[in-house]
N, C-alpha and C positions, 0 to 999 in steps of 0.2 A: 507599176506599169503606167507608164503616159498616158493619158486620155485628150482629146478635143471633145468637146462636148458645148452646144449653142447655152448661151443663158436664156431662161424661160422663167426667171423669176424677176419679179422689179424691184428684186432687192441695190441694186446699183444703176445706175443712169451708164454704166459700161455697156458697149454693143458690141466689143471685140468677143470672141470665140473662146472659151475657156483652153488654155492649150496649159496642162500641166504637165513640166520636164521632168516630177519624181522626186524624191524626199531629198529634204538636207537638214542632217539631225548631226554633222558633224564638222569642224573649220573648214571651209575649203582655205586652200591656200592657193593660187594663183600664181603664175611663171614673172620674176620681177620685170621682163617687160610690160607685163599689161598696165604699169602703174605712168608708165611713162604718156605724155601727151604727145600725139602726131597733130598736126596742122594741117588745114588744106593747101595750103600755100606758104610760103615765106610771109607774104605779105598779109596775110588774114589776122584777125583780132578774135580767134577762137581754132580748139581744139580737141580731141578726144581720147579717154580714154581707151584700155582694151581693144585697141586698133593693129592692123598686120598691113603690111602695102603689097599692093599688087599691081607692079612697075611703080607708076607715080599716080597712083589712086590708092585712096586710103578707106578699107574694108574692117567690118567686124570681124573680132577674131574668137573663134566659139572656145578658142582654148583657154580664155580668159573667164570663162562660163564655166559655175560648177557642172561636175558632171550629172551628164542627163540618164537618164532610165530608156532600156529597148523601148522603141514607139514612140518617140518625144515626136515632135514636128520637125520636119526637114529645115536646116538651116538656112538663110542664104547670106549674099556678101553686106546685106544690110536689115540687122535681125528685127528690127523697130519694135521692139519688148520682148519679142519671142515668147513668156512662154510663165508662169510663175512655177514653184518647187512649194508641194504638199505631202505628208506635213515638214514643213519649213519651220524649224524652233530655231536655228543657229547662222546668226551671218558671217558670210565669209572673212577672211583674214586684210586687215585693213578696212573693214565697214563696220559701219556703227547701224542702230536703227535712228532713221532722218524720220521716221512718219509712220501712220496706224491707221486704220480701220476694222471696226467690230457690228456685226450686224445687227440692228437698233441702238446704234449710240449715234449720237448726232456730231453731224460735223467730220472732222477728220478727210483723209488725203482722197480722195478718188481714184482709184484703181485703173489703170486701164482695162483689167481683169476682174469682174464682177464676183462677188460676194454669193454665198448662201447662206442658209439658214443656219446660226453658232460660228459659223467661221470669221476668225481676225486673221487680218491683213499684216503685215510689217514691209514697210520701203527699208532697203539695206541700200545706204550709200557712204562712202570714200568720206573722212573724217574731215569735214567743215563744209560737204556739199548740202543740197536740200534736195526735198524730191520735187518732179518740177514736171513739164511736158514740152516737149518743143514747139518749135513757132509754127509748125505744119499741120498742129492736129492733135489727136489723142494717142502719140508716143509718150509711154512715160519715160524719164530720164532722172538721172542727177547733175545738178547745176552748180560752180562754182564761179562768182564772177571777182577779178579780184584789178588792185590797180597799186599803183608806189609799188612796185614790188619788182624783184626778178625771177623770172619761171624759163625753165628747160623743156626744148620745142624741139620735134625734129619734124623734119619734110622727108618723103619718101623720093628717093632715086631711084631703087627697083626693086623688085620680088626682096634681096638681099641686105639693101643696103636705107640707111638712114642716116640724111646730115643731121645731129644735133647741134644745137645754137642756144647763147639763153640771150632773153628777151628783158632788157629792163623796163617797165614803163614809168610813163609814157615813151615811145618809142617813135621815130619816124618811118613807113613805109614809102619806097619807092613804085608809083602806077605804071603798070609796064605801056610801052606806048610803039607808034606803030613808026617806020622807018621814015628819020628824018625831024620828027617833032623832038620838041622836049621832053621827060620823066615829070610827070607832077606829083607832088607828096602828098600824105594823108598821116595824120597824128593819128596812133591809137592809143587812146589814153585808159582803156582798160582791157583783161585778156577774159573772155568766154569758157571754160572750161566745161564737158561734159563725160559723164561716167555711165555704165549701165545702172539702172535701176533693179535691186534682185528684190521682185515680191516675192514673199512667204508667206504661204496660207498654212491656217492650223486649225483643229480644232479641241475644246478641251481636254478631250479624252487624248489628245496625242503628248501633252505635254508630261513630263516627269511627275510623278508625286510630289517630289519637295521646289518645283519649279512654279514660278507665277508669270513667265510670258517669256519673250523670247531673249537668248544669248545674243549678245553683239562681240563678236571678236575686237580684240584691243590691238589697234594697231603694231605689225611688227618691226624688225630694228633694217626692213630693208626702206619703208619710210614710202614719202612719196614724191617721183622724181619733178613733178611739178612744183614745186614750190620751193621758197628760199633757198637755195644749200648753206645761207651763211650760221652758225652755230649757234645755238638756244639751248636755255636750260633752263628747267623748272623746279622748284622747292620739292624734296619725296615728303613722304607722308609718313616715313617711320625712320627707325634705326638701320644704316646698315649691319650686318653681321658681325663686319672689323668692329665697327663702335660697340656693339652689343656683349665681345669677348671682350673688348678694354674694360668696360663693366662689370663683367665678371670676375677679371683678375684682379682688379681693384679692391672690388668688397674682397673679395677673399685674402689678399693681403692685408686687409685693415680689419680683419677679424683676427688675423694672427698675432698681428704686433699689439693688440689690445691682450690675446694670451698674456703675449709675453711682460708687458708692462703688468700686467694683475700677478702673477706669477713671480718676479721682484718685486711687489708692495707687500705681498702674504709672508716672502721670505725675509723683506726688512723685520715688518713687523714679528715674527716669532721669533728674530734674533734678539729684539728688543725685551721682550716678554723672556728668553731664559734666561735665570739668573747666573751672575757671575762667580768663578772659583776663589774662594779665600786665598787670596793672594801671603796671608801671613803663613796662613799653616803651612809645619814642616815636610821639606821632600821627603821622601820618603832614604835616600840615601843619607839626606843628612840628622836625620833619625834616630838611623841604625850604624853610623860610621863612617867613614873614606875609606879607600881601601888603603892595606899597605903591602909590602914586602910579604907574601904569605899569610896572608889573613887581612881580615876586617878590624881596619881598629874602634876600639870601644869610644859611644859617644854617654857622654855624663849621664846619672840615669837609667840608661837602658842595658837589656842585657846583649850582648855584642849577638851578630850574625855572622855564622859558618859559613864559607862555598867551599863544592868541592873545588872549582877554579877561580883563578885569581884573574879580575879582569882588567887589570893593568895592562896599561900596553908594554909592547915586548915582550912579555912572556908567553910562551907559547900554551893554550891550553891542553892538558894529559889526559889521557882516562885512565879512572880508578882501578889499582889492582883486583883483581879477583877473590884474593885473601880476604878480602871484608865481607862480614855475615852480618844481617841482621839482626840488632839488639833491641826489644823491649823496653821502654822508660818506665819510670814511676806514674803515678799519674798526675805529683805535684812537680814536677820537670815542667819544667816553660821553656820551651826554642822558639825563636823569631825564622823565617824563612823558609825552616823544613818541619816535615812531618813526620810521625814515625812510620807511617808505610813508604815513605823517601829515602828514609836514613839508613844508611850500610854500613854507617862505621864499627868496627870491633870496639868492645869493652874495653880494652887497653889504650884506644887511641881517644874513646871518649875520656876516660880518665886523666890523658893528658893534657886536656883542657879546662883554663880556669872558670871556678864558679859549678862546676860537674861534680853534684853530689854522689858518693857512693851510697 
Protein backbone atom coordinates (compact mmCIF):
# COMPACT_ATOMS: atom_id res chain seq x y z
CA UNK A 1 0.00 0.00 0.00
CA UNK A 2 1.30 3.66 -0.90
CA UNK A 3 1.78 5.84 2.01
CA UNK A 4 2.76 9.86 2.02
CA UNK A 5 3.78 10.35 5.26
CA UNK A 6 5.97 13.93 6.30
CA UNK A 7 9.76 13.25 7.38
CA UNK A 8 10.12 13.87 11.09
CA UNK A 9 13.53 12.64 11.39
CA UNK A 10 16.81 14.60 10.52
CA UNK A 11 17.97 11.68 9.13
CA UNK A 12 18.27 13.58 5.39
CA UNK A 13 18.47 17.35 4.69
CA UNK A 14 15.16 16.10 2.23
CA UNK A 15 12.00 18.36 2.95
CA UNK A 16 9.94 16.73 0.13
CA UNK A 17 7.05 14.34 1.54
CA UNK A 18 7.73 10.83 1.76
CA UNK A 19 5.38 9.53 -1.08
CA UNK A 20 5.98 5.70 -1.62
CA UNK A 21 4.37 4.12 -5.13
CA UNK A 22 4.86 0.30 -3.69
CA UNK A 23 7.35 -2.49 -4.00
CA UNK A 24 9.61 -3.38 -6.98
CA UNK A 25 11.17 -6.82 -6.30
CA UNK A 26 10.93 -7.65 -9.94
CA UNK A 27 12.32 -6.22 -13.78
CA UNK A 28 10.00 -3.76 -14.91
CA UNK A 29 10.33 -3.50 -18.39
CA UNK A 30 9.03 -0.44 -20.04
CA UNK A 31 7.14 0.22 -23.54
CA UNK A 32 10.37 0.72 -26.07
CA UNK A 33 9.02 4.20 -26.60
CA UNK A 34 10.01 5.47 -23.29
CA UNK A 35 13.71 5.08 -24.20
CA UNK A 36 13.43 7.49 -27.00
CA UNK A 37 14.36 11.31 -26.30
CA UNK A 38 11.48 14.14 -27.17
CA UNK A 39 13.06 17.66 -27.37
CA UNK A 40 11.44 20.78 -26.46
CA UNK A 41 11.83 22.18 -29.65
CA UNK A 42 13.80 21.54 -32.80
CA UNK A 43 15.97 23.96 -31.90
CA UNK A 44 16.85 23.11 -28.07
CA UNK A 45 20.28 21.47 -26.96
CA UNK A 46 18.30 19.01 -24.53
CA UNK A 47 15.81 16.30 -24.08
CA UNK A 48 13.94 13.71 -22.26
CA UNK A 49 13.26 10.70 -21.52
CA UNK A 50 9.89 8.71 -20.68
CA UNK A 51 8.05 11.49 -22.42
CA UNK A 52 4.30 11.25 -24.41
CA UNK A 53 3.21 14.75 -26.35
CA UNK A 54 0.23 16.36 -25.71
CA UNK A 55 -0.43 18.35 -29.12
CA UNK A 56 3.16 20.07 -29.28
CA UNK A 57 3.89 20.03 -25.40
CA UNK A 58 5.89 17.48 -24.10
CA UNK A 59 4.45 15.70 -20.70
CA UNK A 60 5.58 12.87 -18.38
CA UNK A 61 4.35 9.56 -19.31
CA UNK A 62 3.46 7.53 -16.09
CA UNK A 63 3.59 4.55 -18.32
CA UNK A 64 7.12 4.69 -18.57
CA UNK A 65 6.79 4.20 -14.49
CA UNK A 66 6.89 0.92 -12.91
CA UNK A 67 3.75 0.07 -11.61
CA UNK A 68 2.46 1.73 -8.72
CA UNK A 69 0.35 0.08 -5.71
CA UNK A 70 -3.67 1.28 -4.87
CA UNK A 71 -2.99 4.72 -3.10
CA UNK A 72 0.29 5.92 -4.85
CA UNK A 73 -0.08 9.71 -5.22
CA UNK A 74 -2.05 11.13 -8.06
CA UNK A 75 0.10 11.76 -11.18
CA UNK A 76 0.31 14.84 -13.06
CA UNK A 77 1.64 15.86 -16.56
CA UNK A 78 4.81 16.84 -14.86
CA UNK A 79 5.83 14.14 -11.97
CA UNK A 80 9.02 16.12 -10.57
CA UNK A 81 10.32 12.65 -8.70
CA UNK A 82 6.86 11.39 -7.91
CA UNK A 83 7.25 9.07 -5.56
CA UNK A 84 10.15 6.26 -4.42
CA UNK A 85 9.15 2.25 -4.59
CA UNK A 86 9.75 0.26 -1.12
CA UNK A 87 11.04 -2.31 -0.76
CA UNK A 88 12.74 -1.56 -3.94
CA UNK A 89 15.72 -4.43 -4.57
CA UNK A 90 15.55 -4.57 -8.54
CA UNK A 91 16.07 -1.83 -11.15
CA UNK A 92 14.15 -1.60 -13.95
CA UNK A 93 15.14 -3.03 -17.59
CA UNK A 94 17.71 -0.84 -19.07
CA UNK A 95 18.98 0.99 -15.58
CA UNK A 96 21.79 0.21 -13.73
CA UNK A 97 22.39 1.55 -10.09
CA UNK A 98 23.98 5.35 -10.85
CA UNK A 99 24.05 6.15 -6.83
CA UNK A 100 23.32 5.03 -2.90
CA UNK A 101 22.42 6.04 0.24
CA UNK A 102 22.47 4.22 3.63
CA UNK A 103 21.54 5.68 6.98
CA UNK A 104 24.82 6.68 8.90
CA UNK A 105 27.16 6.19 6.21
CA UNK A 106 28.72 9.32 5.12
CA UNK A 107 28.44 10.96 2.08
CA UNK A 108 26.60 9.55 -0.84
CA UNK A 109 23.59 10.93 -3.21
CA UNK A 110 20.95 12.91 -1.39
CA UNK A 111 17.73 11.80 -2.04
CA UNK A 112 15.01 13.97 -2.79
CA UNK A 113 13.11 11.37 -0.60
CA UNK A 114 14.57 11.27 2.96
CA UNK A 115 15.83 8.33 4.67
CA UNK A 116 15.00 6.42 8.12
CA UNK A 117 16.31 4.68 10.47
CA UNK A 118 18.39 1.14 8.46
CA UNK A 119 17.02 2.18 5.28
CA UNK A 120 19.34 2.27 1.87
CA UNK A 121 18.54 4.27 -0.84
CA UNK A 122 19.53 3.16 -4.65
CA UNK A 123 19.24 5.92 -7.70
CA UNK A 124 18.30 3.45 -10.92
CA UNK A 125 19.39 5.40 -14.00
CA UNK A 126 19.66 4.57 -18.15
CA UNK A 127 23.11 3.10 -18.62
CA UNK A 128 25.90 6.01 -18.72
CA UNK A 129 23.52 8.68 -16.96
CA UNK A 130 24.29 9.81 -13.23
CA UNK A 131 22.07 10.85 -10.71
CA UNK A 132 21.68 14.53 -10.64
CA UNK A 133 18.78 17.33 -9.79
CA UNK A 134 17.82 19.78 -12.15
CA UNK A 135 18.65 23.52 -12.41
CA UNK A 136 15.26 24.42 -10.62
CA UNK A 137 15.68 22.89 -7.22
CA UNK A 138 15.42 19.55 -5.39
CA UNK A 139 13.95 17.46 -8.47
CA UNK A 140 16.03 14.43 -8.66
CA UNK A 141 16.85 13.30 -12.28
CA UNK A 142 19.12 11.33 -14.45
CA UNK A 143 21.78 13.26 -16.53
CA UNK A 144 23.41 12.45 -19.73
CA UNK A 145 25.45 15.21 -21.32
CA UNK A 146 27.08 14.04 -24.38
CA UNK A 147 28.84 15.95 -27.52
CA UNK A 148 31.01 14.49 -31.31
CA UNK A 149 28.23 12.33 -31.45
CA UNK A 150 24.83 11.55 -33.21
CA UNK A 151 21.62 11.08 -31.15
CA UNK A 152 17.86 10.49 -32.34
CA UNK A 153 15.34 13.44 -31.25
CA UNK A 154 11.99 13.72 -32.04
CA UNK A 155 9.57 16.92 -31.57
CA UNK A 156 6.07 16.58 -30.85
CA UNK A 157 3.29 17.52 -33.74
CA UNK A 158 0.36 16.22 -31.79
CA UNK A 159 -1.30 13.91 -29.17
CA UNK A 160 -0.17 11.21 -32.15
CA UNK A 161 2.43 11.97 -33.87
CA UNK A 162 6.45 12.57 -33.54
CA UNK A 163 8.95 14.03 -36.23
CA UNK A 164 12.12 12.15 -35.43
CA UNK A 165 15.43 13.66 -36.78
CA UNK A 166 19.11 12.70 -35.58
CA UNK A 167 21.12 15.46 -34.57
CA UNK A 168 24.94 15.27 -35.20
CA UNK A 169 26.91 17.51 -33.03
CA UNK A 170 27.94 19.99 -32.94
CA UNK A 171 24.91 21.09 -34.98
CA UNK A 172 23.68 24.59 -36.16
CA UNK A 173 20.36 25.85 -34.93
CA UNK A 174 18.23 28.32 -36.71
CA UNK A 175 16.47 31.37 -34.04
CA UNK A 176 13.22 31.74 -35.11
CA UNK A 177 12.65 35.53 -35.83
CA UNK A 178 9.88 37.84 -36.32
CA UNK A 179 8.51 38.97 -39.77
CA UNK A 180 11.00 40.57 -42.00
CA UNK A 181 14.30 40.35 -40.05
CA UNK A 182 16.79 37.80 -40.56
CA UNK A 183 17.14 33.88 -38.73
CA UNK A 184 20.27 34.25 -36.50
CA UNK A 185 22.19 30.78 -35.60
CA UNK A 186 23.32 29.47 -32.42
CA UNK A 187 25.91 26.36 -32.50
CA UNK A 188 25.13 23.59 -30.02
CA UNK A 189 28.01 21.97 -29.42
CA UNK A 190 26.61 19.50 -26.86
CA UNK A 191 22.99 17.56 -26.41
CA UNK A 192 21.45 17.55 -22.40
CA UNK A 193 19.73 14.45 -22.04
CA UNK A 194 17.40 13.66 -18.97
CA UNK A 195 15.85 10.29 -17.64
CA UNK A 196 13.56 9.56 -14.48
CA UNK A 197 15.32 8.97 -11.44
CA UNK A 198 13.75 5.46 -9.95
CA UNK A 199 14.73 5.50 -5.91
CA UNK A 200 14.61 2.32 -4.18
CA UNK A 201 14.34 2.17 -0.62
CA UNK A 202 14.87 -1.17 1.34
CA UNK A 203 15.53 -2.40 4.22
CA UNK A 204 17.60 -5.29 5.52
CA UNK A 205 15.03 -7.58 6.30
CA UNK A 206 13.58 -7.03 2.70
CA UNK A 207 16.36 -8.29 0.95
CA UNK A 208 16.85 -12.18 -0.11
CA UNK A 209 18.96 -14.38 2.10
CA UNK A 210 21.69 -14.95 -0.42
CA UNK A 211 21.45 -11.23 -1.71
CA UNK A 212 23.87 -8.32 -0.50
CA UNK A 213 22.04 -5.17 -2.17
CA UNK A 214 20.22 -4.39 -4.89
CA UNK A 215 19.72 -6.01 -8.64
CA UNK A 216 20.41 -3.82 -11.63
CA UNK A 217 18.72 -4.98 -14.70
CA UNK A 218 21.24 -5.35 -17.70
CA UNK A 219 20.46 -3.49 -20.45
CA UNK A 220 18.10 -5.26 -23.12
CA UNK A 221 18.65 -5.81 -27.16
CA UNK A 222 15.90 -2.94 -27.75
CA UNK A 223 18.95 -0.62 -26.52
CA UNK A 224 18.77 2.95 -26.38
CA UNK A 225 17.28 5.06 -29.03
CA UNK A 226 19.50 8.08 -27.94
CA UNK A 227 22.49 7.35 -28.91
CA UNK A 228 24.86 6.40 -31.73
CA UNK A 229 22.92 3.78 -33.99
CA UNK A 230 26.28 3.41 -35.77
CA UNK A 231 27.43 -0.44 -34.86
CA UNK A 232 29.79 -1.55 -31.76
CA UNK A 233 30.94 -4.45 -30.59
CA UNK A 234 32.76 -5.61 -27.57
CA UNK A 235 35.05 -8.59 -26.69
CA UNK A 236 32.45 -11.50 -24.66
CA UNK A 237 33.91 -12.95 -21.72
CA UNK A 238 33.52 -16.59 -22.39
CA UNK A 239 32.97 -19.28 -25.00
CA UNK A 240 30.17 -19.30 -27.24
CA UNK A 241 28.28 -22.67 -27.29
CA UNK A 242 29.23 -23.32 -31.22
CA UNK A 243 32.84 -22.93 -29.94
CA UNK A 244 32.33 -24.92 -26.86
CA UNK A 245 30.77 -28.20 -29.03
CA UNK A 246 33.91 -27.71 -31.67
CA UNK A 247 35.65 -28.55 -28.36
CA UNK A 248 33.99 -31.15 -27.71
CA UNK A 249 34.04 -32.91 -30.83
CA UNK A 250 37.48 -32.36 -31.10
CA UNK A 251 38.71 -34.06 -27.97
CA UNK A 252 36.59 -36.86 -28.60
CA UNK A 253 37.80 -37.48 -31.99
CA UNK A 254 41.48 -37.31 -30.71
CA UNK A 255 40.66 -39.84 -28.07
CA UNK A 256 39.56 -42.14 -30.75
CA UNK A 257 42.17 -42.00 -33.14
CA UNK A 258 44.76 -42.27 -30.26
CA UNK A 259 42.54 -45.89 -29.70
CA UNK A 260 43.05 -46.67 -32.81
CA UNK A 261 46.80 -45.87 -33.32
CA UNK A 262 47.41 -47.97 -29.77
CA UNK A 263 45.38 -50.71 -31.10
CA UNK A 264 47.87 -51.14 -34.45
CA UNK A 265 51.18 -50.78 -32.15
CA UNK A 266 49.73 -53.80 -29.58
CA UNK A 267 48.71 -55.75 -32.94
CA UNK A 268 52.31 -54.90 -34.77
CA UNK A 269 53.92 -55.90 -31.81
CA UNK A 270 52.27 -59.55 -31.01
CA UNK A 271 52.63 -60.20 -34.67
CA UNK A 272 56.28 -59.66 -34.08
CA UNK A 273 56.46 -61.75 -30.66
CA UNK A 274 54.60 -64.97 -32.50
CA UNK A 275 56.80 -67.26 -33.85
CA UNK A 276 57.18 -68.32 -37.33
CA UNK A 277 55.99 -71.87 -39.01
CA UNK A 278 58.89 -74.23 -40.11
CA UNK A 279 58.83 -73.47 -43.31
CA UNK A 280 60.88 -76.82 -44.12
CA UNK A 281 58.70 -79.17 -42.62
CA UNK A 282 56.70 -81.51 -44.72
CA UNK A 283 52.88 -80.81 -45.91
CA UNK A 284 51.08 -82.87 -44.87
CA UNK A 285 50.04 -84.26 -48.52
CA UNK A 286 53.24 -84.56 -49.29
CA UNK A 287 53.94 -86.80 -46.58
CA UNK A 288 51.40 -89.20 -47.05
CA UNK A 289 51.27 -89.03 -51.10
CA UNK A 290 49.54 -87.27 -54.39
CA UNK A 291 46.79 -88.64 -55.19
CA UNK A 292 46.28 -90.78 -58.32
CA UNK A 293 43.78 -92.67 -60.46
CA UNK A 294 42.04 -94.50 -57.46
CA UNK A 295 43.98 -94.20 -54.52
CA UNK A 296 46.79 -92.37 -52.86
CA UNK A 297 50.07 -93.03 -54.11
CA UNK A 298 52.74 -94.21 -51.61
CA UNK A 299 55.38 -91.67 -50.66
CA UNK A 300 58.92 -93.34 -49.57
CA UNK A 301 58.82 -94.26 -46.14
CA UNK A 302 55.44 -93.93 -44.98
CA UNK A 303 52.64 -96.17 -44.88
CA UNK A 304 50.32 -94.97 -47.84
CA UNK A 305 46.71 -93.38 -46.96
CA UNK A 306 43.22 -94.65 -47.84
CA UNK A 307 40.03 -92.28 -49.00
CA UNK A 308 37.00 -93.31 -49.37
CA UNK A 309 37.01 -90.50 -52.38
CA UNK A 310 39.34 -89.59 -54.79
CA UNK A 311 39.84 -85.99 -54.81
CA UNK A 312 41.03 -85.51 -58.14
CA UNK A 313 39.42 -83.34 -60.24
CA UNK A 314 36.87 -84.75 -62.57
CA UNK A 315 35.78 -87.32 -60.71
CA UNK A 316 32.83 -87.14 -59.29
CA UNK A 317 32.71 -88.23 -55.63
CA UNK A 318 30.23 -91.60 -54.69
CA UNK A 319 28.96 -92.78 -51.56
CA UNK A 320 29.94 -96.10 -50.09
CA UNK A 321 27.82 -99.07 -50.67
CA UNK A 322 26.00 -100.41 -47.72
CA UNK A 323 27.48 -103.85 -47.92
CA UNK A 324 30.41 -102.71 -45.84
CA UNK A 325 30.37 -103.73 -42.07
CA UNK A 326 32.63 -102.77 -39.62
CA UNK A 327 35.89 -104.55 -38.98
CA UNK A 328 38.18 -104.69 -35.82
CA UNK A 329 41.99 -104.29 -36.46
CA UNK A 330 44.85 -105.81 -34.50
CA UNK A 331 46.21 -103.61 -32.22
CA UNK A 332 49.79 -103.53 -34.04
CA UNK A 333 47.79 -102.19 -37.38
CA UNK A 334 48.95 -98.68 -37.98
CA UNK A 335 46.63 -96.46 -40.53
CA UNK A 336 47.47 -92.82 -41.32
CA UNK A 337 44.10 -90.85 -41.77
CA UNK A 338 41.34 -93.14 -40.50
CA UNK A 339 40.30 -94.65 -37.36
CA UNK A 340 38.75 -97.77 -36.54
CA UNK A 341 35.44 -96.24 -35.33
CA UNK A 342 35.67 -94.59 -39.07
CA UNK A 343 36.55 -97.44 -40.95
CA UNK A 344 33.70 -99.63 -42.90
CA UNK A 345 35.53 -101.66 -45.08
CA UNK A 346 34.91 -105.51 -45.17
CA UNK A 347 37.61 -107.94 -44.48
CA UNK A 348 37.85 -108.92 -48.04
CA UNK A 349 38.36 -105.50 -49.34
CA UNK A 350 40.92 -104.68 -46.55
CA UNK A 351 42.76 -107.68 -47.64
CA UNK A 352 43.07 -106.43 -50.91
CA UNK A 353 45.26 -103.91 -49.97
CA UNK A 354 48.92 -103.90 -49.96
CA UNK A 355 50.85 -104.01 -46.60
CA UNK A 356 47.38 -105.45 -44.73
CA UNK A 357 48.36 -108.17 -42.57
CA UNK A 358 46.09 -111.01 -41.96
Amino acid sequence: MATATALSTGASSSTHTRSNLGPLTTTFVAPSYCNNIIAGDALSGYGWQAQSCRGTVVRDDTSCWPTTTPGAPASSTILAGWGFYSPGIVCPSNYVTACSKSIGQDGGFDFQFGLISSETAIGCCPTGYQCSFDSGGRIQTCINKVSSTSILTGTCLSDSSVNYAFKTLPFVALSPTSSGDSASTTTIASYVMFAPLFQLVHKPEDLPATATGVTSAAPTSSGNATMDPSPSSSPGSGLSSGAAAGIGVGAAAAVIIICILAYFLWRSRKRRQTPELDSTAPAPMAQYGQPTQGGYAQSAGHTPVYSELSPQDGVKPQELGSHYVPVELSGNDVHFGHSPATDYRSHSEMAAYPGHRQ
